[in-house]
N, C-alpha and C positions, 0 to 999 in steps of 0.2 A: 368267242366264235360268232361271226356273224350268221345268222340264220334265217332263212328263206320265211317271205312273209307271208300269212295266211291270210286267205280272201274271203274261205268259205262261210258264206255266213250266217249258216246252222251252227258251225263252230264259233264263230264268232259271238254269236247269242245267246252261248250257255253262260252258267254262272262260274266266277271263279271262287276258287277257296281260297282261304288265309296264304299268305307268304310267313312261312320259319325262317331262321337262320340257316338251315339244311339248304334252304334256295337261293344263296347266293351266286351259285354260278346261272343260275336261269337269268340273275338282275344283271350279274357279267354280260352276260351273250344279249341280252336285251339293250344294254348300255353300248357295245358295239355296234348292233344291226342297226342301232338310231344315228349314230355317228357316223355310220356309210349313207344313211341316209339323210340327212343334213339338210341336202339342197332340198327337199320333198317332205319334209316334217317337221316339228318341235317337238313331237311330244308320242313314246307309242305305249301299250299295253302290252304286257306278258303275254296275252293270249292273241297278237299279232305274229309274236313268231311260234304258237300254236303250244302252249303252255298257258293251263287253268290258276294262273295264280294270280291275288291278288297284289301286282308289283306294277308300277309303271316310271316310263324313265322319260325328263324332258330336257330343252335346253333353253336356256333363258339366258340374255344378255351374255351371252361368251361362257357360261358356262351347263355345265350336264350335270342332272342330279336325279337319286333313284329313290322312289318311295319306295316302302313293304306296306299293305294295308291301309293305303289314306281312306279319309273318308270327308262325306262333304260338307 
């Protein structure tokens, strides 16, 4: 499902927690809402469509791929 993106950013500034397996539809809906956005991003966080999880989804060379918990 694609989901409305969050600006707020007090929300935006909190910390996330871990990503489970329990949250793959959060990486689903997150892997869409980047794919409607396309022309305007590569790359978004969980907590963009206002979900505190550690997930983020990008697109590189032609394709989409979702982390759980990277780290740097």
């Amino acid at each position: 499902m694609i989901r409305e993106l969050m600006h707020d950013p007090l929300f935006l500034a909190k910390k996330a927690t871990d990503a489970t397996e329990d949250d793959i539809e959060i990486a689903r809906d997150l892997l869409e809402t980047l794919e409607a956005h396309e022309e305007e991003c590569v790359g978004m966080a969980a907590n963009m469509i206002g979900e505190l999880k550690r997930i983020i989804a990008y697109h590189v060379e032609g394709e989409y791929c979702v982390m759980f918990n990277p780290e740097i």
